[in-house]
DRENVEX-464097 format. One line per field, with one value per residue: residue in three letters; x, y, z of N, C-alpha, C, O in turn. Coordinates in Angstrom, 2 decimals. Example, Ala and Ser with C-alpha at 12.3 -4.5 7.8 and 13.67 -1.06 7.14 Angstrom:
BEGIN
residuo = (Ala,Ser)
n.X = (13.19,12.85)
n.Y = (-5.69,-2.25)
n.Z = (7.80,7.08)
ca.X = (12.30,13.67)
ca.Y = (-4.50,-1.06)
ca.Z = (7.80,7.14)
c.X = (13.20,12.90)
c.Y = (-3.30,0.03)
c.Z = (7.80,7.87)
o.X = (14.24,13.41)
o.Y = (-3.32,1.14)
o.Z = (8.46,8.04)
This chain:
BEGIN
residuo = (Unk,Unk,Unk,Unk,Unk,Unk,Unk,Unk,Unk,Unk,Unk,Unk,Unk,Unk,Unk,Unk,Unk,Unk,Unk,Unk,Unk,Unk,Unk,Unk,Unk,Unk,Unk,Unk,Unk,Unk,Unk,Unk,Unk,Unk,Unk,Unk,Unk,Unk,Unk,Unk,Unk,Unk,Unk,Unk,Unk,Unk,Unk,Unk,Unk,Unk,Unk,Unk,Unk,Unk,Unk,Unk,Unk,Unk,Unk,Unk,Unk,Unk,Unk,Unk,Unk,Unk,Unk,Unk,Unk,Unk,Unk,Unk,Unk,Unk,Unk,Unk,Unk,Unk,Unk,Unk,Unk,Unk,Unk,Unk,Unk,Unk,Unk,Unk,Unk,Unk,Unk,Unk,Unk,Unk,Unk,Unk,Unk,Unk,Unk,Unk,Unk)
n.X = (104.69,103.77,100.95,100.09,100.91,99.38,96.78,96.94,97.32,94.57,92.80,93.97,92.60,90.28,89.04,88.11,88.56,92.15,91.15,88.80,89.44,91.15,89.42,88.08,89.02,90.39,87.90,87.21,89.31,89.14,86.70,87.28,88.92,87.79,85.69,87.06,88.43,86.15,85.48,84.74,85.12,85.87,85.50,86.06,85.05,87.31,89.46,90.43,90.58,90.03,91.03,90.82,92.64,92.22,95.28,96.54,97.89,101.31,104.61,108.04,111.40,112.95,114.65,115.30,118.15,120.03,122.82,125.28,125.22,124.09,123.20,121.34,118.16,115.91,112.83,109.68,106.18,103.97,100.68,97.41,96.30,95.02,95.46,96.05,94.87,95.82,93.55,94.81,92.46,91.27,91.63,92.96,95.36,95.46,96.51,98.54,100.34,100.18,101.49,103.97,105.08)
n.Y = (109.43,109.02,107.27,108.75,111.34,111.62,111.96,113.57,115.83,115.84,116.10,118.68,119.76,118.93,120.23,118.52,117.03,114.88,112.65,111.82,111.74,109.97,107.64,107.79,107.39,104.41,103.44,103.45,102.17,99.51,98.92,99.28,97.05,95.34,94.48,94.23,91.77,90.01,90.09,92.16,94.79,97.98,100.84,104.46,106.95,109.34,108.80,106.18,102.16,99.67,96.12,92.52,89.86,86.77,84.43,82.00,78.97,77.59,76.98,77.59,78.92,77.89,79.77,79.49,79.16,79.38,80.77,80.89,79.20,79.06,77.61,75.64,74.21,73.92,73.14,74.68,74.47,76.88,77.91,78.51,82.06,84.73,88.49,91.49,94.51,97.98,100.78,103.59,106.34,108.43,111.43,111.87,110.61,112.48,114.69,113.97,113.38,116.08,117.92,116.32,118.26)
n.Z = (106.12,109.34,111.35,113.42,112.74,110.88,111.80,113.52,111.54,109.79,112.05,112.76,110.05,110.15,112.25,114.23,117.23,118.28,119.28,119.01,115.90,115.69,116.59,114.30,112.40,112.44,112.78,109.98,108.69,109.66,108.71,105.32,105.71,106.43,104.54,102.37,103.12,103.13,100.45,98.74,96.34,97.05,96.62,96.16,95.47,92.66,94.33,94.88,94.89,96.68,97.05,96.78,94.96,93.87,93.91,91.93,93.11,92.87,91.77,93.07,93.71,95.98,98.38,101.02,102.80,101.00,100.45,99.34,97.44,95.05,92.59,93.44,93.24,94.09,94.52,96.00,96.76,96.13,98.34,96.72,97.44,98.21,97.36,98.22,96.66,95.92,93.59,91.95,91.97,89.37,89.71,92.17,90.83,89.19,91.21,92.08,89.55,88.81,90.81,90.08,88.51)
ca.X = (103.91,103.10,99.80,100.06,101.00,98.32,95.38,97.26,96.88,93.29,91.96,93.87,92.03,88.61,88.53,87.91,89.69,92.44,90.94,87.52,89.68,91.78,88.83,87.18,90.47,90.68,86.91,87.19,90.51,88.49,85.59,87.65,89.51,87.00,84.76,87.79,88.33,85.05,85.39,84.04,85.58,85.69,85.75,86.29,85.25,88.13,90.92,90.58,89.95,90.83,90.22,91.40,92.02,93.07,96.26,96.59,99.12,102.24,105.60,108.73,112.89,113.32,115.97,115.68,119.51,120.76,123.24,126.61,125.01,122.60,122.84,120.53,116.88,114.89,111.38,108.57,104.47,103.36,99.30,96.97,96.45,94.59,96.45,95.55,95.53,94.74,94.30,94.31,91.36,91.36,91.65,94.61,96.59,96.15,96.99,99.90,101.54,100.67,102.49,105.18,105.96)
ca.Y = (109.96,107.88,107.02,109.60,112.72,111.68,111.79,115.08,116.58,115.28,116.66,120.11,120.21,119.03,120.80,117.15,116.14,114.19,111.24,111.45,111.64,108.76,106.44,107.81,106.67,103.26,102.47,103.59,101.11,98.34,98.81,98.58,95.75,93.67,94.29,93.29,90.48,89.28,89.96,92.96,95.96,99.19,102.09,105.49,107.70,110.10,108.05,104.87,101.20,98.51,94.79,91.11,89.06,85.63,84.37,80.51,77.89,77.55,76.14,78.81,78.51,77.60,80.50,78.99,78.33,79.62,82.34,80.82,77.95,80.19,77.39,74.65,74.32,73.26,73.42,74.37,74.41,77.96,77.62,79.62,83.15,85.78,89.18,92.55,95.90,99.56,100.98,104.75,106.82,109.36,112.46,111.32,110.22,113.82,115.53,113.18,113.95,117.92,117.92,116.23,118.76)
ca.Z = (107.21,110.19,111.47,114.06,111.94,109.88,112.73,113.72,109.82,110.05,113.37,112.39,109.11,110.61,113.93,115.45,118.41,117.78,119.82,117.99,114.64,115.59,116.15,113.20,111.10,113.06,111.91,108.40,108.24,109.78,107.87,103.87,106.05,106.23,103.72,100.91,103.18,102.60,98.95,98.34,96.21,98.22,95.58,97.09,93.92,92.80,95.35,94.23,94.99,97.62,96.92,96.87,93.88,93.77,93.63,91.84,93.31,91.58,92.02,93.40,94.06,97.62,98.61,102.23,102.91,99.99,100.60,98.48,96.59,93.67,91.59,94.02,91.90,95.16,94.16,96.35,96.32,97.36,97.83,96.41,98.39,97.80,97.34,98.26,95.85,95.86,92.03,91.98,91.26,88.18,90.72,92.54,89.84,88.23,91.71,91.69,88.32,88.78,91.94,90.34,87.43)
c.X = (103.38,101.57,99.25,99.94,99.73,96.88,96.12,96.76,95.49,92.58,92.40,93.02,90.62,88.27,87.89,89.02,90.65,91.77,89.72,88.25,90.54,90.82,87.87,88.46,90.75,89.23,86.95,88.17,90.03,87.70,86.15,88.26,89.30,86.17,85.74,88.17,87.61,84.93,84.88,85.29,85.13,86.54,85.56,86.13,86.70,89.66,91.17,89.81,90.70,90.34,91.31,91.44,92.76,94.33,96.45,98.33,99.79,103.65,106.84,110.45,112.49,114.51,116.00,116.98,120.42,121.76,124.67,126.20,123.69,122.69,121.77,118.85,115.90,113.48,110.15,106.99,104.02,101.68,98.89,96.66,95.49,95.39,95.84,95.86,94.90,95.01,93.90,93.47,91.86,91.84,92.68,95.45,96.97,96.86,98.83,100.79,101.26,101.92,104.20,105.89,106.91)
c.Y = (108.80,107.94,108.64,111.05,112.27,112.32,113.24,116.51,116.52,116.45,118.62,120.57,120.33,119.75,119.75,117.10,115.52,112.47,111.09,110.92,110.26,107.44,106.41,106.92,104.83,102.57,102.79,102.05,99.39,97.89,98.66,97.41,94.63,93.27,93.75,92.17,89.34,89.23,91.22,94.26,97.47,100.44,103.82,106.87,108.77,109.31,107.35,103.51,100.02,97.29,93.28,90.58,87.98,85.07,82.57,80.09,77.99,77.17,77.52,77.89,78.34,78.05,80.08,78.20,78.31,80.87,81.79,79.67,78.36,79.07,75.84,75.37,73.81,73.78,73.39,74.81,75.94,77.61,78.83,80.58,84.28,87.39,90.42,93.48,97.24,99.78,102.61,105.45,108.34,110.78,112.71,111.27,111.61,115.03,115.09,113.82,115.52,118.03,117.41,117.03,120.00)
c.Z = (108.04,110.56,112.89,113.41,111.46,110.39,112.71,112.55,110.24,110.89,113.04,111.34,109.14,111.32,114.80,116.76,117.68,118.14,119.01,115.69,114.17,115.41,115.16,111.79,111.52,111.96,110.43,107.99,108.60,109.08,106.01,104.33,105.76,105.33,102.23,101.66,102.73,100.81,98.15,97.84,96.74,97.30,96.13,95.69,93.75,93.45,94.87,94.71,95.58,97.26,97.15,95.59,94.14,92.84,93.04,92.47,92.29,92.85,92.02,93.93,95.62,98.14,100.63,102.64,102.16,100.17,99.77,97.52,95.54,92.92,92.25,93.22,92.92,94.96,95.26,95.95,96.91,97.13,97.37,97.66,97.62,98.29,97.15,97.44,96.45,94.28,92.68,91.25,90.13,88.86,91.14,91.79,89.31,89.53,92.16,90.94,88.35,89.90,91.46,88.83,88.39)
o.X = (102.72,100.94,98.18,98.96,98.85,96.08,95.81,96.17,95.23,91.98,91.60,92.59,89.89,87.10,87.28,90.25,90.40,91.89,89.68,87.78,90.65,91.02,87.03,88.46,91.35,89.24,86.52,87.83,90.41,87.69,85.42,88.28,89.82,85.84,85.29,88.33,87.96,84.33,84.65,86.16,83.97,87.72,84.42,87.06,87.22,90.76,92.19,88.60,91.71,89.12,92.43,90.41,93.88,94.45,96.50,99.42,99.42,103.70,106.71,110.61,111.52,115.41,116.89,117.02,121.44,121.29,125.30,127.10,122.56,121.93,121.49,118.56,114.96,113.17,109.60,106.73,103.75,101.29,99.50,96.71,95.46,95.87,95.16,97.07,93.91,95.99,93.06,93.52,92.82,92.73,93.40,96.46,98.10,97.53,99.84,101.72,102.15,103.12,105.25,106.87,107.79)
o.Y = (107.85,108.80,109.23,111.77,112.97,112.96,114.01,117.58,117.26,117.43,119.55,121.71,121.16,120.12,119.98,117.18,115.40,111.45,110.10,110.24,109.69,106.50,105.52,106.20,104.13,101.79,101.85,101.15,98.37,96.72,97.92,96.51,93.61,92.10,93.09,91.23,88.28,88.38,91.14,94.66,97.87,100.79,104.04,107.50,109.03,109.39,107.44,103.58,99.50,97.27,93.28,90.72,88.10,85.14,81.80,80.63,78.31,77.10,78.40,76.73,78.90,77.26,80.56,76.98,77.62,81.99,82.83,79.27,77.86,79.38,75.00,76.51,73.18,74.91,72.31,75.43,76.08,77.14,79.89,80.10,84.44,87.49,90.63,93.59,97.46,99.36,102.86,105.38,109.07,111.25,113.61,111.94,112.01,116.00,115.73,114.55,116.24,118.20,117.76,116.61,120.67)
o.Z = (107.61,109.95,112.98,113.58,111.96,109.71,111.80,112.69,111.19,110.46,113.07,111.48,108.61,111.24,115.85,116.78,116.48,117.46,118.27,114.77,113.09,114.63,114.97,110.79,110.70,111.01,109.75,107.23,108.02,108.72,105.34,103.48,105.29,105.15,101.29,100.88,102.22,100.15,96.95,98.62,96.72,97.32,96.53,95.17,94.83,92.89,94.19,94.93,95.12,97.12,97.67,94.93,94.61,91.62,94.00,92.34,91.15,94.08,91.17,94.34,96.13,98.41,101.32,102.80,102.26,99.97,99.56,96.77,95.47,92.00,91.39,92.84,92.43,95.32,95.48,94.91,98.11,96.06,97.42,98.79,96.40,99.42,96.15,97.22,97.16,93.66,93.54,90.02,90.38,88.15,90.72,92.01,89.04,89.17,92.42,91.29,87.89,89.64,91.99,88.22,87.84)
């Protein structure tokens, strides 16, 4: 589902506008954006949970240029990164697996 259908679903289910429902979906997406930027876990009871965790440096193949020569061992440095998740909340997961018997 694109971002569009979605506001569409939305605004039919609320009785919002779609334009009020769009920039209600814009700030929600800004607002877990930035707040796991900054570091913060963003727990949504039932749904789940958006966050950052850090990623350590480490050493990776260098497939840059490799397309007939798999056996070159070119070593590079990736830095550390921090790496976004969602986990799913208890709720979800069970409307999940009902849905999928």
């Amino acid at each position: 589902m694109k971002k569009k259908e979605l506001i569409a679903c939305l605004a039919e289910k609320s009785g919002f506008t779609k334009k009020d429902t769009e920039l209600m979906l814009d700030c929600i997406f800004d607002t877990i954006g930035d707040l796991v930027a900054s570091g913060v876990e963003v727990q949504v009871n039932g749904f789940g949970a958006f966050g950052a965790k850090p990623r350590a440096a480490r050493k990776s193949v260098d497939i840059t240029g490799l397309k007939n020569d798999k056996r070159s061992k070119n070593m590079i440095d990736v830095p550390a990164a921090k790496k976004a998740y969602f986990r799913v909340g208890s709720t979800l997961r069970r409307k999940i697996n009902e849905s999928a018997k």
